[in-house]
N, C-alpha and C positions, 0 to 999 in steps of 0.2 A: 248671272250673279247669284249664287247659292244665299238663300237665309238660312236651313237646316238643308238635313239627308232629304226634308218632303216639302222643301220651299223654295222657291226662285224667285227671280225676277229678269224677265225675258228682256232683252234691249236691242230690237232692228233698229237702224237708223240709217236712215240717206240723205247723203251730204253732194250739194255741188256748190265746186268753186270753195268746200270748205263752210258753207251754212249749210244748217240741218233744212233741208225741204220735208221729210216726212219722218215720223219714227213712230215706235207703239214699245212703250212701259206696261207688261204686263205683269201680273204677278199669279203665277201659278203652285196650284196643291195639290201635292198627291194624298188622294186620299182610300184606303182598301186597295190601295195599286193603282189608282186610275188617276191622270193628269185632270185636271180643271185650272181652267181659267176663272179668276175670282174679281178682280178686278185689272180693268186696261186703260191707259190713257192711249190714245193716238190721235192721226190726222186724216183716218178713213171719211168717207162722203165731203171731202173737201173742206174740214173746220176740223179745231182740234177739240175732242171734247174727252170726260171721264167716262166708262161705264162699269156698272156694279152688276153682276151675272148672277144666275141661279145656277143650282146644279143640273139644269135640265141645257144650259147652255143659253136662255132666254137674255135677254136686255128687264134688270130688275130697275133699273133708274139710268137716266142718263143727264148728264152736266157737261152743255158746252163751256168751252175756256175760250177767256181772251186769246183774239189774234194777234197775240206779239209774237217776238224775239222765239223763235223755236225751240234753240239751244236752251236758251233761259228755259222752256217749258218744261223740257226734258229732263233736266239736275232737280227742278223740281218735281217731278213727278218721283224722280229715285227717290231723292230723300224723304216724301210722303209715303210713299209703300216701306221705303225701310223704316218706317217710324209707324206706324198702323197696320201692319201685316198682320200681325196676331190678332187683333181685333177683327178684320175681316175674313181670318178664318172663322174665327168662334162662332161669326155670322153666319156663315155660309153653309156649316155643318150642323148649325141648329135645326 
């Protein structure tokens, strides 16, 4: 999902039976040409939680999220990153 020519928002998601069992919302910047990862929500180590990145690739903070409704997590997570993108760049490139 494009934000600009140097923003996205990456969206796996795996469905059985039609419910999301895993996904990962990330949002990525290019920045001097190079991809970064800036912020991701997903369902890695078995919980789904946020995490906020350095540009060295590090773990800057992490927030686990309630275990609910998947689907529900995931529409929010889009709508959070399409609405705070710019601010988490401006972060990141500080």
């Amino acid at each position: 999902m494009p934000l600009t020519e140097e923003d996205r928002i990456e969206i796996p998601i795996e469905k059985e039976g039609g419910k999301v069992t895993d996904f990962v919302v990330n949002y990525v910047a290019t920045i001097s040409g190079r991809d970064y990862s800036v912020v991701r929500y997903d369902t890695n180590h078995g919980f789904p939680h946020k995490g906020t990145l350095r540009r060295d690739g590090t773990l800057e903070r992490k927030e686990k999220l309630p275990m609910i409704d998947l689907h529900w997590l995931t529409d929010r997570a889009i709508d959070e990153l399409k609405e705070n993108w710019r601010t988490y760049r401006r972060r990141f490139v500080r």
